[in-house]
N, C-alpha and C positions, 0 to 999 in steps of 0.2 A: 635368354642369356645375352646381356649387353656384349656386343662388337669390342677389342680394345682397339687403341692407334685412332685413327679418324671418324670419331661418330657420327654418324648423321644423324636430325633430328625425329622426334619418337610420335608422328602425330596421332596415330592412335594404335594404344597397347593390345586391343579386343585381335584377337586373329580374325584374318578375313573371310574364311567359310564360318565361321560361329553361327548356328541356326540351319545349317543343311545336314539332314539327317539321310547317313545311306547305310543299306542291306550289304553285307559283302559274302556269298555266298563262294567266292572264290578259294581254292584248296591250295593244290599244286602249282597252279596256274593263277597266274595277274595278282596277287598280293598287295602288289610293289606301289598297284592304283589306289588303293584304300588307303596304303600306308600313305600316300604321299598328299592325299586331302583329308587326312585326319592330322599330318603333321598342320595343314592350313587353315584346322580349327573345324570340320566335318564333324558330324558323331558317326563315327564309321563302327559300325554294329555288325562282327561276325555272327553270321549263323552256322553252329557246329550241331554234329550228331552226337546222340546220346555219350558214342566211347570218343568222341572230340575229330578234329578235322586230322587225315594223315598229314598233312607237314608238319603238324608237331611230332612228328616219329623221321623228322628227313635228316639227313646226315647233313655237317657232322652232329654227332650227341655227345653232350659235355655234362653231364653229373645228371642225367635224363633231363635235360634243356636241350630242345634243339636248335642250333644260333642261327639256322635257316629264322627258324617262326621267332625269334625274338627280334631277329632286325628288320624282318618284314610285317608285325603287327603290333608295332608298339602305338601306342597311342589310340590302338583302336578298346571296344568294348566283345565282350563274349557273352551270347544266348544259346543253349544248346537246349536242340527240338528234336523230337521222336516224328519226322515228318510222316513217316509210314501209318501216323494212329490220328485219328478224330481230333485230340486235342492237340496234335504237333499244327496240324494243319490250321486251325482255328487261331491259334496264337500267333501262325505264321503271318497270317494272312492280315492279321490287328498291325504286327510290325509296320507288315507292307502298307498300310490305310495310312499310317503316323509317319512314311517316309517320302522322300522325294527322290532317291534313285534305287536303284537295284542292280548290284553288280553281277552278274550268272558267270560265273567259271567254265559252264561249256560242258559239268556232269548230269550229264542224260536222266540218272539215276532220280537227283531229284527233284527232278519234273515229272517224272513217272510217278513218284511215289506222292509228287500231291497233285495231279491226274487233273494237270492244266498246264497251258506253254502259254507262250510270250505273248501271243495275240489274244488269247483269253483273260490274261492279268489286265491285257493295257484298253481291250473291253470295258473291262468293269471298276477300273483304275485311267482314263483317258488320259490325267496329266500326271501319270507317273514315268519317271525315264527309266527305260531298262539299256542297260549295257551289256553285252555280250561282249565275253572275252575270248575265244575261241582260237587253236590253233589258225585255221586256215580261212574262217569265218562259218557263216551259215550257208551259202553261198559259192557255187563254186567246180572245178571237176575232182577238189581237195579236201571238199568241205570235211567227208570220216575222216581225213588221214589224221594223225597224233606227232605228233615232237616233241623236244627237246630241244637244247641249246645247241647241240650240235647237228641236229635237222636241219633245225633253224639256218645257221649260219652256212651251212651247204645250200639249201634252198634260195634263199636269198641272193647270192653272187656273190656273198663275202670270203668265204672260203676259196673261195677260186683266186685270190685274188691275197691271200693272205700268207705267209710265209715266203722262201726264195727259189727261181726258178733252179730244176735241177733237184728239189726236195719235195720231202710229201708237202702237200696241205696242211699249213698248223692253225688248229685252232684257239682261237683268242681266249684268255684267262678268265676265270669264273663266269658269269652268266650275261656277259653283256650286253649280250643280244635282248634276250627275255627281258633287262633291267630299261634297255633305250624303249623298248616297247611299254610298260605300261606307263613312263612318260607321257607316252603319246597318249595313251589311252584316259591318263588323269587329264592331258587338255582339252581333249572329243568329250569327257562329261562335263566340264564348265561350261564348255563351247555349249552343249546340251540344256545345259541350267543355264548358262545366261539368257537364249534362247526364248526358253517356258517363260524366262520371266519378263517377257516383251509380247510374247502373244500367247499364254496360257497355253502349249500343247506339251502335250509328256512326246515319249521317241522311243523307237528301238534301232539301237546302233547298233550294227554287224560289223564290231569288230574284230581284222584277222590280227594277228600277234607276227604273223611272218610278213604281211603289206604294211606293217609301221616299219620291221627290222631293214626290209629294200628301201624305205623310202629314209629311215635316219643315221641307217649304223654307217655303210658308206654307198648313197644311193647310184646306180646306175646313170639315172638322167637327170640325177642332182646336181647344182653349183659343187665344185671342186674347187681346191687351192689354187692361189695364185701360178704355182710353180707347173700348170696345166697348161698354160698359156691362153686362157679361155676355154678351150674344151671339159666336156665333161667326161668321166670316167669311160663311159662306152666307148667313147672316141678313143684313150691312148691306153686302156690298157691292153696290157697284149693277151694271146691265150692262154697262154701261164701265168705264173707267177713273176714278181718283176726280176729283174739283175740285180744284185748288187757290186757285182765286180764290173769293172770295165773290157771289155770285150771286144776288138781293136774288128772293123767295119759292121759293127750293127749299132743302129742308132741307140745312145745313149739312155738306161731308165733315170725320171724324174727324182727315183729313190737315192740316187746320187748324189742330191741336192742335202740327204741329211742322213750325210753318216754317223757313227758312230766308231770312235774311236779307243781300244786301251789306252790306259796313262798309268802312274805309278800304285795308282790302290783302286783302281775300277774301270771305269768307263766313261765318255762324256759324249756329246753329242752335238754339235754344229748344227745350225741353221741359215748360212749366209745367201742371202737372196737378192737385196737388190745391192746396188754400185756401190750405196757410201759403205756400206758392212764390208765389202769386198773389199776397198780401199785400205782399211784397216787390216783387212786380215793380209793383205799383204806388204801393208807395213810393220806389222810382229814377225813378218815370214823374214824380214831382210832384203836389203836394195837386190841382192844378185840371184834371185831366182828368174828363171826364165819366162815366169806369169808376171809379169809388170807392167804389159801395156795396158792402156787403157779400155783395151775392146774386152778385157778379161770380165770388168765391171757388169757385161752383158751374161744373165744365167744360160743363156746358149754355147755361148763360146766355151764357158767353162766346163760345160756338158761334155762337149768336146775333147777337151781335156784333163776330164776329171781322174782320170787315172795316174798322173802328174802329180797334180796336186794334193790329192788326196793321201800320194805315198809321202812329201813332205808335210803337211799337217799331220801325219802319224808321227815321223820324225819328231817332230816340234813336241808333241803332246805326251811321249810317253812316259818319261821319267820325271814327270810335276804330276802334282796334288791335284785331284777333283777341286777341291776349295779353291787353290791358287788358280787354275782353269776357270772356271766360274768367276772367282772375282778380274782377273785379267779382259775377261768376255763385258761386264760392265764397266769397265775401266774404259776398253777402248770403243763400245758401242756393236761388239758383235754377239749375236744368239749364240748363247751354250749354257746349258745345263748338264747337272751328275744326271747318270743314271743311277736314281737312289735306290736303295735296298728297302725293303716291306718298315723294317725295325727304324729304319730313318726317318722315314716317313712319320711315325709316331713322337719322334725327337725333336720335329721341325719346330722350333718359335714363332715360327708364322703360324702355321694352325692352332700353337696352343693359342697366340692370342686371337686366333677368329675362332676359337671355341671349338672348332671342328668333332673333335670328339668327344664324347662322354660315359662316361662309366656308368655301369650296369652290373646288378646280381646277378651271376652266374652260378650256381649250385652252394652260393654263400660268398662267392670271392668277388670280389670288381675286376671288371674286364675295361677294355675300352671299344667302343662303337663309334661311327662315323654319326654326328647327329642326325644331320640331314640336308637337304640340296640347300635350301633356302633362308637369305637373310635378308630381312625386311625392316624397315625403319631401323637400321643400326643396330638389329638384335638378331640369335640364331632361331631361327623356327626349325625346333625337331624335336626329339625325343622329350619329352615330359613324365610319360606314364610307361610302365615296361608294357608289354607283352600281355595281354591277360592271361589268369587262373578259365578254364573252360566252362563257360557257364557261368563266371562270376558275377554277370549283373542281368542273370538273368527273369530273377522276380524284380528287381528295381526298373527294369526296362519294360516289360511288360503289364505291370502295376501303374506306369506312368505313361503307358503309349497314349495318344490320341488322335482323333482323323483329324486331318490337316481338311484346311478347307478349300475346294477347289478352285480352280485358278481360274476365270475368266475369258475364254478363247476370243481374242481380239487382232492376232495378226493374221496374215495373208499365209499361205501354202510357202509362195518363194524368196520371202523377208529373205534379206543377207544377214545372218548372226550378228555380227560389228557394224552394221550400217549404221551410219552417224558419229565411230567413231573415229577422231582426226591423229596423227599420228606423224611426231618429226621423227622422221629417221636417219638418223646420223649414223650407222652400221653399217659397216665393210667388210669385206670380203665373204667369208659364209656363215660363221657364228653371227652377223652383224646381218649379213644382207639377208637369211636365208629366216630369220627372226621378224623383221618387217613383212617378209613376204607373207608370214603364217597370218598376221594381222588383214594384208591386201585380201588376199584370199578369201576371207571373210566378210567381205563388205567394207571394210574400214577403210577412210581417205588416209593412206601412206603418201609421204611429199617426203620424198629421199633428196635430203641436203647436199652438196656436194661443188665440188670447185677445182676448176684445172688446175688449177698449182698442186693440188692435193688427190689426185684422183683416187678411186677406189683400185686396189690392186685386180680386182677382178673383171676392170675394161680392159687391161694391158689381155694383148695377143699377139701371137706369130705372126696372123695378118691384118693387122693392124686394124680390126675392124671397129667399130665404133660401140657396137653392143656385141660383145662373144656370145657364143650360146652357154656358155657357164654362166657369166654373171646374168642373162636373159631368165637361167633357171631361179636365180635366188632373186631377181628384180622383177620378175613377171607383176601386173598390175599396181603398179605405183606408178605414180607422178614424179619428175624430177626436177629440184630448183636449184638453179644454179645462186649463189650464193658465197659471199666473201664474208666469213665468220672473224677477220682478225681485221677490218675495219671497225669504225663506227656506226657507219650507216648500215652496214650488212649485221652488227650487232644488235641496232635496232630494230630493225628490222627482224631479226628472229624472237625480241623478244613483245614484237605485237602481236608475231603470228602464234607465239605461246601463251599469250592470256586466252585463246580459245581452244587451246590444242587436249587433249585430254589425254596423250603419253609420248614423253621425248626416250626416245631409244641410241643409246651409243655405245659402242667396245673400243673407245681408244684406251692409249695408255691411262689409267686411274692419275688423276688430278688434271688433265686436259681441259675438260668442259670449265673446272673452276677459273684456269690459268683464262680462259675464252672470258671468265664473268659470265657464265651461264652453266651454274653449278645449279643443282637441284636446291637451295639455299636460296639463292635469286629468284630461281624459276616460282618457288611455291610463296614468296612475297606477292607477286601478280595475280597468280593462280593456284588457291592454295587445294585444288582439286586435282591438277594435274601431278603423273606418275611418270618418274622418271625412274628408267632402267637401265643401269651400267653393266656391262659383260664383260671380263678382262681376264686372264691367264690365272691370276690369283686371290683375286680379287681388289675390293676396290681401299680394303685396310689393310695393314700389318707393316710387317717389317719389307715383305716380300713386293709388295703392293705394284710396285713400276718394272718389274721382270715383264719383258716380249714377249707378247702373248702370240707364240708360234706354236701349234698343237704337238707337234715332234719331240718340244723342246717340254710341254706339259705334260705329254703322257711319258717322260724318262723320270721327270723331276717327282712323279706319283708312283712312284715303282713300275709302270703299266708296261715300258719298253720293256726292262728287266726280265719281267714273267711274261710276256709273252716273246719266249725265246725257245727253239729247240734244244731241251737238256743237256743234249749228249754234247752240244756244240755251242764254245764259249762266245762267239762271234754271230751265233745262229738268231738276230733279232728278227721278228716274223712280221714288223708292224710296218713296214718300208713305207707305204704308198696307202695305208690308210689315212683319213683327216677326220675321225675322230680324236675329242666329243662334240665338235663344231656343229653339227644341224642336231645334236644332240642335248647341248648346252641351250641351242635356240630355243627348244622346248620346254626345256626346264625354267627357264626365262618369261616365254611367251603363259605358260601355268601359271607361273605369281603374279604378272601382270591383267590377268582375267581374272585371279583372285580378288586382286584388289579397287577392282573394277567395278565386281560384285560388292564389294566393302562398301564401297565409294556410294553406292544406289541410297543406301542408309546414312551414313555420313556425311557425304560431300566432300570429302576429307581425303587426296593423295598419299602420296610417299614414296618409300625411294627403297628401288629393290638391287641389287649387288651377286653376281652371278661371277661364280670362280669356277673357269674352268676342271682347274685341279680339284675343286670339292667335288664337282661333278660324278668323275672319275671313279675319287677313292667312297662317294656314297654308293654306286655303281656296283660297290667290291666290298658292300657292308660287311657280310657275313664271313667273309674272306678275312677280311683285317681285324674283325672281331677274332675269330678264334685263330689266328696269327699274335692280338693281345695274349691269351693265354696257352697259346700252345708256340713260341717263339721259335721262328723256321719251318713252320706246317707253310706258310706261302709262297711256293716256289712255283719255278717255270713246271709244268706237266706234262708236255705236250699233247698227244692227241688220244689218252687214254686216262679214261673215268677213275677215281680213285675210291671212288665208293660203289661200281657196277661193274660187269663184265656178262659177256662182251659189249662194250660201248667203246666207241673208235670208228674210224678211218679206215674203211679197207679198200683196194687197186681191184679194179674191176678188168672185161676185157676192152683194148685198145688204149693208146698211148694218155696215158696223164687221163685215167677215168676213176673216178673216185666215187663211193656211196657210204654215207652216214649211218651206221645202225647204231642204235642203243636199247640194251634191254635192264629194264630198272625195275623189274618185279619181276617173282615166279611164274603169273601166267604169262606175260612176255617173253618169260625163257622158251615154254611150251610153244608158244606162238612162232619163234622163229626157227623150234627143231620139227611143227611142222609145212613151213615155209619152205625147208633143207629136205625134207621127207626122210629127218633123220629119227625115226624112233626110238632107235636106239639109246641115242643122244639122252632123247627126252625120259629114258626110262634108266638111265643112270642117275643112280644114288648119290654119287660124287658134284651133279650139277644141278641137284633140284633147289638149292637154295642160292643166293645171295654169298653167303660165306662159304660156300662149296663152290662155286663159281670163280671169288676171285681167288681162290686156293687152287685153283686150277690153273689161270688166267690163259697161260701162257700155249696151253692144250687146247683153248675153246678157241683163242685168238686164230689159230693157227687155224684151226677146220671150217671159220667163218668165213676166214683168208681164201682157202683154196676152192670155195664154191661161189663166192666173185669173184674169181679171177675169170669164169668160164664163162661171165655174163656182165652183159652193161649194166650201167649204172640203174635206168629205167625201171628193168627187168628188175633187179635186186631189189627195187624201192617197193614196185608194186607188188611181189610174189611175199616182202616184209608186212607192208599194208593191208593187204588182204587177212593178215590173219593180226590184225590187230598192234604190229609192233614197229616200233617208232624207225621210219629210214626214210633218208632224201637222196637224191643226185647232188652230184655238186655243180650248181649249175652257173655256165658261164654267161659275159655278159653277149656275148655275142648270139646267145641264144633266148636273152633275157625277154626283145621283145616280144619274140613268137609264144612265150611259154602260155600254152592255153588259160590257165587258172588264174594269172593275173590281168590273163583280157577278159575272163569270163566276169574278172569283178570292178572291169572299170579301174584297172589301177591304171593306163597310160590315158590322156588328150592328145591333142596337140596345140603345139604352140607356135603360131602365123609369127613370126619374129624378120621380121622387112628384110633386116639387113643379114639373115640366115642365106637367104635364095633361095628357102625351103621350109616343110612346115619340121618344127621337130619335135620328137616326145619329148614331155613330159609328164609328171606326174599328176595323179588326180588328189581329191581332197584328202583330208585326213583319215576318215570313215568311209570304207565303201557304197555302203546302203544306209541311210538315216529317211526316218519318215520326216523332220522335222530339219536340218538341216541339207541345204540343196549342193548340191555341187558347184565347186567355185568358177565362175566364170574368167576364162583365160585370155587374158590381154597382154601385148607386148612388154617387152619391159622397155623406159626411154632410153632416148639421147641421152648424154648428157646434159643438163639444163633445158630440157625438149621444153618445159612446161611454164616457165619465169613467168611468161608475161599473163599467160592467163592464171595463175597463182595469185600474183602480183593484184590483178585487178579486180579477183571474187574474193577473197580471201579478206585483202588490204584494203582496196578501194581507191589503189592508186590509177591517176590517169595517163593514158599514152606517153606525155612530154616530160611528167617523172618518170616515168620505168625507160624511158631513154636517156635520161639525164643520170637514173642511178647507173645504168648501162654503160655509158660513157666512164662514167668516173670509174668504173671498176666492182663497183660496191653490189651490183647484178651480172650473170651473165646468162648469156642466152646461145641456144647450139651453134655450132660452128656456119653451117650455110644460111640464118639467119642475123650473123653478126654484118657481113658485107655490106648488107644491105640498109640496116642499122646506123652502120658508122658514117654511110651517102648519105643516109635522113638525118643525122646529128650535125654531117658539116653542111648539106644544105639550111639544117635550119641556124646553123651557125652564122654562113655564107647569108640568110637571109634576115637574120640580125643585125647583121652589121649593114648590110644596105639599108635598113631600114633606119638605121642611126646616121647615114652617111645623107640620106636624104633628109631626112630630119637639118642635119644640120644645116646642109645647103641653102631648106625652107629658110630657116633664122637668119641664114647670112641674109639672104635676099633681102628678109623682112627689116632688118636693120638697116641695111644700105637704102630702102626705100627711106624708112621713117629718117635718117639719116639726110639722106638727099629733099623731101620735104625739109627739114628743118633747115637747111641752105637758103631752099626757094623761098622760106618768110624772111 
């Protein structure tokens, strides 16, 4: 589906996986990974059982379609095998010969039944990749436990950290935990296949589903928003949840900086952060408000007084329009967005024209579906083919399998995956920086562009320090070149160093790099190999295209603030102090850029990929917005109770602000937890042995679940749940994050030596825990600014000292701060020794003249 508004050019139509065939043995769990490299041209081949996989029976069900399984495997193929018999297993095994990955969902069941595991397959398969999608990996002191989305997001630190202090824990809207993860997990299998196909070895990747969720939904000791001051999340959040009221002598929450206001028909939502926004907003405010100094411009000051101001911007805001708001906000240059409703969101002209959605057979009707994340060469890559019929290709798939022929084992053990590949990174703050960084980590030469007049908002800090440990987190192993992109020379300069660069990355505002003359247009005239990747709020076309791409301000504008709000409370938004889908977006970005990477090996041939954080989002919420198309009003806020399970929820455990995750989403699960309660009783009521006995009861079960956590912590509750098979977490805080055995048992912290820290400090490890085939990334500082010019400048370019001082001089380079002094004495000495040297010059000539002169006298 062509892009409308600003096409970019189509260099080639073939999708970029065309030709990788993979197994998706995934049920319940990890879907979202197959769906998302079959959207990219995979043959992603379900393997189902004789009566078909149970997520086609997962709620909701609409005319017996389940809109779970249609938005999570369209584009894929279906083979169902009797694994348990002679010939499931024979055919299974032919599949496996003719593939190059294998995805395992993590059921026991059938591995048992074809009475061989992982090391035995990759035995007598050496370069076949198996991926494990596993709750808590294979590995671990977690490895049986079982989840859910809202395990999940308790286990993780997101919960803890989610809704407002003084209220329960709300959990976030449909499954976006489980969706940021297999993200991550479609990038670990390219990363995987790109890999194989540099040094011939297949892999078994242990991957956990709850160490992607810590590390992308909102990481611990991940790069955080500018409005952190450089710290990362461990550092300011507090033990609860944040404030949003102002609280007159406790330091002010960051979630202050974006509130959310009523106005005359909803809601809207401010973003104002640095000075000139501030400027503005108090010049709509009127000459005679008491905020008009200059120091107000500082997001501290305002902290300070954000209970002021905030009462007058309510003022100001409540009796005008969403629309009038919103256009007022681009008018005079400040962030606001509506907070839009589900059904709005479907009406926008912006997504109709980037395609966003497409309609699908639903039980005979058309619905509409979010296509899918990715647009590539000016077109939508997503939906093409529904869902498969069960089993429906599966004599044409097995009729036509064949061995693949083995691959050549030719590299070393600790190859960097991206070694060799060169990468300008023009990306700011954490969608931007934390996107290079996935590249760094991998071996690839990252050179992060950058310029004092223009800094990255993630060097700004409270202590003015030069590298914060926030941006150290999303900058880690790059290089830094300082560099004047709106001269000539610093123009030229960036585009010598792009005829060998193999991917320019940026998220500023969409049309920037063109307005620079170094549009992906330009760029692939030089080099028409290299791939350029734009990130921006809403992308890089439409109507919407130059909206501020502030995450607060894109998850209102996608419904995402809206619903995740506590029901009963009209002002109850829950999302304060998340910065989702920022390392989320990063992902989804960094996946089509290794797609086409891969392309590229056969081609030679770039392009140009376009990443909207808002599609992000609402593909995030496919099944959600799908039956929202046809069941109008079914997507509302829920708060923290299952609408298709019970008990599932949130219960208070013993001591202050303790909370534990149960969910029980099948009949032996119910069993499981009544005998966890040692309630037999329970269990031998007729009233709760089902699913629709259960929530017919809801409010009976809630209650008796309630009052046997109440007498035990959070621990206790999880592991006495665990034990007998049923899904529960703690809600575990950051403050407790690093000690939590399970994620040191898998290697999920390093650390990181950061000079200017005064200390080492976590961070995170690779993307996959355990890989035989990809190594753990080696963790270097992140720079200076411009730490890196000169030696950039002179392996790279091939310039000599007296130019890279001369470009120095004029502006057109810059180089760190304690190396400029020094710099500018060698430029005026050699200045100072120019001129002497011309002053002597001349002198010689006077002399010589006056000789031959005075000779010519004496004849």
């Amino acid at each position: 589906m062509q892009l409308n508004g600003k096409n970019k050019p189509q260099p080639n139509s073939q999708l970029p996986l065309t030709g990788f065939r993979v197994l998706d043995l995934c049920d319940l769990r990890g879907q979202s990974c197959g769906r998302m490299l079959a959207d990219l041209g995979a043959e992603v081949i379900l393997v189902e059982p004789p009566e078909g996989m149970l997520s086609r029976r997962r709620a909701p069900v609409v005319d017996s379609q389940s809109l779970y399984f249609a938005t999570h495997n369209a584009n894929k193929f279906s083979v169902q095998l009797d694994l348990a018999s002679q010939e499931g297993k024979k055919d299974f095994l032919k599949l496996v010969r003719s593939s190059d990955m294998l995805i395992d969902g993590g059921d026991k069941s059938v591995w048992e039944m074809l009475s061989t595991s992982h090391s035995q397959l990759r035995s007598i398969y050496p370069d076949l990749i198996i991926l494990s999608i596993t709750d808590f990996g294979l590995k671990g002191p977690y490895k049986d436990f079982t989840a859910t989305e809202s395990v999940h997001m308790a286990m993780s630190t997101v919960l803890s950290r989610s809704g407002t202090n003084g209220s329960p824990p709300l959990l976030p809207p449909g499954e976006l935990a489980l969706e940021t993860a297999a993200i991550q997990a479609a990038w670990v299998a390219l990363l995987a296949y790109w890999q194989r196909s540099h040094n011939g070895k297949g892999d078994l990747l242990d991957f956990s589903i709850n160490d992607a969720i810590a590390q992308i939904f909102d990481p611990g000791v991940g790069a955080a928003g500018s409005a952190a001051a450089g710290r990362t999340a461990i550092e300011v959040a507090p033990h609860g949840r944040p404030e949003v009221n102002f609280i007159p002598g406790k330091l002010p929450s960051v979630a202050l900086l974006y509130p959310i206001f009523k106005c005359a028909d909803g809601h809207i939502r401010t973003c104002t952060l640095n000075p000139r926004q501030w400027r503005s907003m108090s010049e709509w405010l009127g000459p005679d408000h008491p905020f008009t100094h200059p120091k107000f411009g500082a997001p501290a000051n305002r902290l300070l007084n954000i209970d002021g101001i905030n009462k007058l911007l309510a003022s100001l805001f409540e009796n005008q329009t969403r629309e009038h708001l919103v256009a007022q906000g681009q008018k005079r240059g400040i962030p606001i967005a509506s907070l839009n409703l589900p059904g709005e969101v479907f009406d926008n002209d912006h997504f109709d024209q980037r395609n966003l959605f497409t309609k699908i057979d639903i039980g005979g009707k058309k619905a509409k579906a979010p296509s899918g994340y990715f647009c590539i060469d000016g077109r939508r890559i997503g939906i093409n083919t529904l869902a498969p019929k069960p089993g429906a290709n599966t004599q044409d798939l097995l009729s036509s399998a064949k061995v693949k022929d083995a691959l050549p084992v030719t590299g070393g053990e600790s190859r960097k995956p991206l070694g060799g590949i060169l990468v300008l990174d023009l990306g700011v703050i954490v969608a931007g920086g934390d996107l290079g960084r996935l590249f760094a980590d991998q071996g690839a030469t990252v050179i992060k562009v950058e310029n004092k007049a223009y800094p990255d908002g993630l060097r700004q800090s409270i202590d003015n320090n030069p590298v914060p440990i926030s941006f150290a987190q999303a900058n880690r192993n790059k290089k830094s070149l300082g560099l004047n992109l709106r001269s000539d020379k610093g123009k030229e300069i960036f585009l010598r160093l792009a005829k060998n660069t193999d991917v320019v990355i940026s998220n500023f505002k969409p049309g920037t790099m063109e307005s620079l003359g170094l549009g992906y247009e330009v760029l692939r005239e030089i080099n028409p190999g290299i791939i350029c990747a734009e990130s921006s709020a809403m992308g890089s076309a439409g109507p919407q295209a130059r909206t501020m791409g502030y995450g607060p301000l894109v998850r209102a504008s996608t419904a995402l603030s809206g619903l995740w709000r506590y029901p009963e409370k009209e002002m109850g938004f829950g999302d304060c102090v998340t910065i989702f889908p920022d390392h989320f977006a990063a992902r989804v970005t960094a996946t089509a850029i290794l797609a086409k990477l891969i392309q590229r090996q056969t081609t030679a041939v770039g392009g140009f990929i376009d990443t909207s954080q808002a599609e992000c989002i609402i593909n995030a919420l496919a099944s959600e917005f799908l039956r929202e198309s046809i069941a109008p009003g079914s997507l509302k806020p829920t708060g923290n109770q299952s609408e298709f399970d019970a008990p599932n929820s949130l219960y208070p455990c013993a001591g202050k602000d303790e909370w534990c995750a149960i969910s029980v989403t099948n009949d032996d699960q119910w069993q499981g937890l009544c005998r966890a309660m040692n309630r037999a009783d329970l269990a031998d009521n007729t009233n709760y042995q089902t699913t629709e006995g259960r929530l017919e009861h809801r409010i009976d079960i809630e209650g008796i679940v309630t009052r046997w956590c109440n007498s035990r912590s959070p621990y206790e509750v999880m592991n006495l749940c665990q034990k007998q098979g049923v899904p529960a977490g703690n809600m575990l805080r950051l403050s407790e994050f690093i000690e939590n055995p399970h994620y040191n048992a898998r290697n999920f912290f390093r650390k990181l030596h950061q000079p200017t820290a005064g200390r080492a400090i976590e961070t995170e490890n690779g993307p996959v825990a355990f890989s035989d085939n990809i190594p753990p990334p080696q963790i270097q500082p992140a720079p200076a600014l411009a730490e890196h010019t000169r030696e950039l400048m002179s392996t790279l370019i091939g310039l000599s000292d007296i130019e890279i001082d001369t470009l120095i001089a004029s502006g057109d380079l810059e180089i760190r701060k304690k190396e400029a002094g020094a710099i500018q004495q060698k430029v005026r000495t050699l200045a100072i020794n120019s001129v002497m040297k011309i002053l002597l010059k001349y002198h010689e000539l006077k002399h010589f003249f006056k000789r031959v002169n005075d000779s010519k006298l004496m004849d």
